[in-house]
C-alpha positions in Angstrom: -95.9 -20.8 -37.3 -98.2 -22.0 -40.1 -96.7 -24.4 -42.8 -95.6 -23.0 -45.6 -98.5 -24.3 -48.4 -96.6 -26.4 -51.5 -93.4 -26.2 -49.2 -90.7 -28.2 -51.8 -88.6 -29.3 -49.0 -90.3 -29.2 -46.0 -87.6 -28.9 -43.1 -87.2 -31.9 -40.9 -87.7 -29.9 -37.4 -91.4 -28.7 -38.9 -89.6 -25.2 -38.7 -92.3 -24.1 -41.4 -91.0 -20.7 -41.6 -87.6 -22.0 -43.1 -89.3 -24.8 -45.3 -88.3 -24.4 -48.8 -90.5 -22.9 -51.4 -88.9 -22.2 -55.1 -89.6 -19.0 -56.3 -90.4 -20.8 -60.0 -93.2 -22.2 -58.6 -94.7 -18.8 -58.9 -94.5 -18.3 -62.6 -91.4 -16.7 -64.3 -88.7 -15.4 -63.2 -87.6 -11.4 -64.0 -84.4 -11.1 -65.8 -81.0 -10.7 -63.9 -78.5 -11.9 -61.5 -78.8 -11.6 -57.8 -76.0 -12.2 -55.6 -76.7 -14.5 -52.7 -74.4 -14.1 -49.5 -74.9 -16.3 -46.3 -73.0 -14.6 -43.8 -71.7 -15.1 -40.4 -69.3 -12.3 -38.5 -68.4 -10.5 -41.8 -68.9 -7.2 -40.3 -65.2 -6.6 -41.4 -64.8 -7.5 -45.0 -68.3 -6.1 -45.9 -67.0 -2.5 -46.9 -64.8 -4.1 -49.4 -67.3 -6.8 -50.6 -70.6 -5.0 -51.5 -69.6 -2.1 -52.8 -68.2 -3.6 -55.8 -70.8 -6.2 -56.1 -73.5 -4.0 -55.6 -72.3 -2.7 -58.9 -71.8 -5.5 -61.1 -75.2 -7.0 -60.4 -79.2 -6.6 -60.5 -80.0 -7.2 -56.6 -77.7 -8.2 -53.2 -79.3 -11.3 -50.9 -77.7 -10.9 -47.7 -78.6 -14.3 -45.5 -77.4 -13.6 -41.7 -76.6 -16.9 -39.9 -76.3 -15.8 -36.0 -73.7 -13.0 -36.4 -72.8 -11.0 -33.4 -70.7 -8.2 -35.0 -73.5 -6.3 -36.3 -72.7 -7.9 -39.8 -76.9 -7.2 -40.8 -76.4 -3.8 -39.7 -73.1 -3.3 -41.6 -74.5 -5.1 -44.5 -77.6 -2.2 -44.7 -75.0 0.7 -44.5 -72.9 -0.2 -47.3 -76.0 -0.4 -49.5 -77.6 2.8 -48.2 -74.0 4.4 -48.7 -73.9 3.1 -52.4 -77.0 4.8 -52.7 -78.2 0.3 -53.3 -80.8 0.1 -50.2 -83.6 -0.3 -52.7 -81.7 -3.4 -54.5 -80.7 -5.6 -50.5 -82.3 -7.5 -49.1 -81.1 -8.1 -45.3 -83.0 -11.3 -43.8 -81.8 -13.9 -41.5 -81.5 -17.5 -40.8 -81.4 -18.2 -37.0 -80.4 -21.9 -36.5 -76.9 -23.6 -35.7 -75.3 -24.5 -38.8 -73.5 -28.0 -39.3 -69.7 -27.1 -39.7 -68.1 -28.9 -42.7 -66.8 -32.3 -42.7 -67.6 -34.6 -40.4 -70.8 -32.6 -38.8 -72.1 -32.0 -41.7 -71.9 -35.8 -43.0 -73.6 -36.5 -40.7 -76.5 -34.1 -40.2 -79.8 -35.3 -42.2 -79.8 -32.4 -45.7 -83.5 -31.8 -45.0 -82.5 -30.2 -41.0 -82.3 -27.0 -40.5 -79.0 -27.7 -39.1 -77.7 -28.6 -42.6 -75.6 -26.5 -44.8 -77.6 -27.8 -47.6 -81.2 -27.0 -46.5 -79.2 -23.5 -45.4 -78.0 -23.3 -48.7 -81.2 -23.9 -50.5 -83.6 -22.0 -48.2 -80.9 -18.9 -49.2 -81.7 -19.5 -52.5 -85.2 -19.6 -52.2 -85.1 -16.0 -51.3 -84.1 -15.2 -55.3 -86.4 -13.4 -57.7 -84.3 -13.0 -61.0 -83.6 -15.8 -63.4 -80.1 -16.4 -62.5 -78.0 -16.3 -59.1 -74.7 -16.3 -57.9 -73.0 -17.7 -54.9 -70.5 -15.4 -53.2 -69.2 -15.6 -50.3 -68.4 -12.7 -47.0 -64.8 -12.3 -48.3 -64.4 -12.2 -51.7 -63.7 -8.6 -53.2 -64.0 -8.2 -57.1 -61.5 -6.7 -59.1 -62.8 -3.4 -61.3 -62.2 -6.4 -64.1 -64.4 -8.3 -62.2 -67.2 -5.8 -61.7 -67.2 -5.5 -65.3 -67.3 -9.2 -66.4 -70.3 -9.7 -64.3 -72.0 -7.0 -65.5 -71.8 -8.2 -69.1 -72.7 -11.6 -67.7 -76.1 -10.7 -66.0 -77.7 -10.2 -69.4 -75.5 -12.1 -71.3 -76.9 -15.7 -69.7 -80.3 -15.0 -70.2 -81.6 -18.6 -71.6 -78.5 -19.9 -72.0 -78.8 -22.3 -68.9 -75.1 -21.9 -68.8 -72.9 -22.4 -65.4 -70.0 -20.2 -65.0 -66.9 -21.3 -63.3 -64.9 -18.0 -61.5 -60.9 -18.6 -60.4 -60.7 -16.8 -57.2 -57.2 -15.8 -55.5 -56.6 -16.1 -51.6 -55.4 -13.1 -49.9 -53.9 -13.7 -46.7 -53.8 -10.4 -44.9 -51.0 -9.9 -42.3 -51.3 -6.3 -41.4 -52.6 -3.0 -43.3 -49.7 -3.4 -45.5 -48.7 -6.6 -46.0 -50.6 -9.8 -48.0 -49.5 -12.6 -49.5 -51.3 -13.7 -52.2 -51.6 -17.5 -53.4 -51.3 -18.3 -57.0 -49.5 -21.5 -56.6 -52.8 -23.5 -57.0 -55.8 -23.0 -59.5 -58.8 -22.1 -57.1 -62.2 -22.9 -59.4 -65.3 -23.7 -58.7 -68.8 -22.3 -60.5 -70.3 -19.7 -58.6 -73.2 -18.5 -61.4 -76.5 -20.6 -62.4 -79.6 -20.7 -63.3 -82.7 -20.6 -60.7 -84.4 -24.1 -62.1 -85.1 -27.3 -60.7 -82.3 -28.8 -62.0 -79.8 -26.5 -60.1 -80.5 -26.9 -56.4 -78.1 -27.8 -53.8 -77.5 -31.7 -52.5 -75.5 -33.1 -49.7 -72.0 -34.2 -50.5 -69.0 -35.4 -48.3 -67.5 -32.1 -47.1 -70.0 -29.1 -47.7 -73.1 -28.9 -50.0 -73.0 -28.6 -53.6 -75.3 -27.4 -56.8 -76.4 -29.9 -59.3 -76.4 -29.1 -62.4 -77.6 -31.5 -65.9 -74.6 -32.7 -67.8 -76.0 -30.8 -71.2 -75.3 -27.6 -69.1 -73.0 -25.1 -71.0 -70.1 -24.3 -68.5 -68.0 -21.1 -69.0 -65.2 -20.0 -67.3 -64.5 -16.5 -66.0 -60.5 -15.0 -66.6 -58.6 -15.0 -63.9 -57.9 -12.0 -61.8 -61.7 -11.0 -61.2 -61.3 -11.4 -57.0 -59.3 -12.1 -54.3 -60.5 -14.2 -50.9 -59.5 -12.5 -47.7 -57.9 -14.6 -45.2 -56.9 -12.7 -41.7 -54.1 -14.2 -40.0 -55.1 -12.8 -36.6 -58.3 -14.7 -37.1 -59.3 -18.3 -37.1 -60.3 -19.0 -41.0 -61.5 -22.8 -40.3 -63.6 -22.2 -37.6 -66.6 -23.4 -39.7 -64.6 -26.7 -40.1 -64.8 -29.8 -37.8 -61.7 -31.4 -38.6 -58.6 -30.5 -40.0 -58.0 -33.8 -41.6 -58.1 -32.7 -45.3 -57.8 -35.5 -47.6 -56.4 -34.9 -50.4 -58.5 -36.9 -53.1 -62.1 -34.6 -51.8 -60.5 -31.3 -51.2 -57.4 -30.6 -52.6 -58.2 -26.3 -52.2 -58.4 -26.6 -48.5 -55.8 -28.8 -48.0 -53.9 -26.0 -49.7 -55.6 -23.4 -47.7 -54.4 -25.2 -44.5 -50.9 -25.6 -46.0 -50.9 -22.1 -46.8 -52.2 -20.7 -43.3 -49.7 -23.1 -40.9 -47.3 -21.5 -43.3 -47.3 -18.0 -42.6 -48.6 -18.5 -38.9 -45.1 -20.3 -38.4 -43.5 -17.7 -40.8 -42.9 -19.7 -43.1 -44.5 -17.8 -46.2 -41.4 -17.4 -48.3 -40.7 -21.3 -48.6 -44.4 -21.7 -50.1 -44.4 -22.4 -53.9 -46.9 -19.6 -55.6 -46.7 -17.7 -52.7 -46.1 -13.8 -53.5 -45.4 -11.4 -50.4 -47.0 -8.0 -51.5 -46.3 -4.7 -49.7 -48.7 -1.7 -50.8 -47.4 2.1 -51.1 -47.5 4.0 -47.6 -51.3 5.2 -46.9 -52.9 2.3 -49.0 -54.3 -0.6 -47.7 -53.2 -4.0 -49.0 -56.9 -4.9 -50.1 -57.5 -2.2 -52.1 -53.5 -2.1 -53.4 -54.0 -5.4 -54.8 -57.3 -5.4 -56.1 -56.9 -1.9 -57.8 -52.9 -2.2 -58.7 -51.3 -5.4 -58.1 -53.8 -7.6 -60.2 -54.5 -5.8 -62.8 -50.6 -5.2 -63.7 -49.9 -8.9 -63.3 -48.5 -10.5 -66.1 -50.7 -13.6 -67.0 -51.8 -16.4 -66.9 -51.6 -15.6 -62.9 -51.4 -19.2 -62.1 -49.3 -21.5 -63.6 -49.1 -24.4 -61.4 -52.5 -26.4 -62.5 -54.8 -26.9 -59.6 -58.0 -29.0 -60.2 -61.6 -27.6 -60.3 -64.1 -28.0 -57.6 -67.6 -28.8 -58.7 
């Protein structure tokens, strides 16, 4: 492999194929949102995920990190089906990724091993002036298709950072979900593609830096939901289960909420709302299409705190 030339983060292993070169470095940017998803074994949730997406915004970045459920394969369907090929793109990113917490504290940013270099190499791959982080299992709402649509031209030149709630869905069966609005999941998903908003190495996971004059918007709630199976393991990616409480309040929650309904226990969870869909309906697409949108709001009225 030859090094990539004016490589802005060259990777520590001298893997210069995954260095990191910013697209800005090229000249301007075209307007537009593109959607960035780094994805591991989402094979599953991908019918319910890009669809939607694929809709509310310019072009789809689909990052593959060592799946072995056909989840690149899946991912090129569901575009071709939308009639969207022409607006994926399908590449992958073939290295061992530090799980969050304590592996990733203690994996150099700069590896290819880090979710931050992972994070930023991902975003390399973006051509339009703003992107998005999403991840594998969030479905939007028909609300939330057409909120982001607005937004893609919207933001142009604002430099503005939007923050979008999100509302777990733990699915127990084709039928049955329980849906969390007990805490105020927020965190900004949307930026703009600049030097100031790349991703840096905190305690738990990576996040992106962005200048204090920034303009920061949030979205309404109700735009998606975050699927949770209970017949799979949903902290997998995690290396301890230790959560404290001051650094990440919204997966100490999640773990509350899983141990929970794994010890069927749901119903004694504050914010917790058992929902059932009509015979012949799947619970994703009940909730998303139905439930949500006839919800009185605000949907959560227990504050949570926001995650930047």
């Amino acid at each position: 492999m030859s090094p990539v030339r004016g490589a802005d983060i060259p990777s520590l292993e001298g893997e210069h194929d995954y260095d990191v070169r910013w697209p800005w470095q090229d000249g301007p940017l075209a307007p537009g949102l593109t959607c960035v998803f780094r994805l591991k074994n989402e094979a599953h949730n991908l019918p319910w995920v890009l669809p939607p997406m694929l809709e509310a915004v310019q072009h789809v970045v689909v990052v593959d990190n060592l799946s072995d459920d056909g989840t690149p394969e899946v991912a090129r369907r569901v575009a071709e089906e939308c009639g969207a090929a022409d607006r994926v793109t399908v590449t992958s990113y073939p290295f061992q990724v530090a799980r969050a917490g304590t592996e990733h504290l203690a994996t150099r940013p700069d590896s290819v091993h880090s979710l931050t270099h992972f994070y930023n190499w991902s975003f390399s791959q973006v051509r339009t002036a703003y992107s998005m982080k999403w991840d594998g299992d969030m479905v939007l709402t028909r609300e939330g298709v057409s909120i982001l649509r607005d937004l893609a031209w919207q933001l142009e030149d604002s430099d503005a950072v939007v923050a979008v709630p999100r509302h777990p869905l733990s699915v127990e069966s084709d039928r049955v979900a329980w849906l969390d609005l007990g805490f105020r999941f927020l965190e900004p998903w949307i930026y703009p593609m600049g030097p100031e908003f790349t991703f840096v190495k905190a305690f738990e996971w990576e996040v992106r830096e962005f200048p204090e004059s920034a303009t920061r918007l949030v979205a309404p709630e109700g735009l998606c939901v975050e699927l949770k199976w209970l017949d799979r393991d949903e902290f997998a990616h995690w290396s301890a289960m230790d959560f404290d409480s001051s650094r990440a309040p919204r997966k100490r929650r999640e773990w509350q909420v899983y141990s929970a309904l794994k010890e069927g226990r749901g119903h004694e969870v504050p914010g917790l709302h058992r929902i059932e869909s009509p015979e012949g309906v799947h619970v994703v697409d009940h909730v998303t299409r139905t439930w949500l949108p006839r919800a009185e709001r605000p949907l959560v009225r227990r504050k949570g705190r926001l995650e930047v």
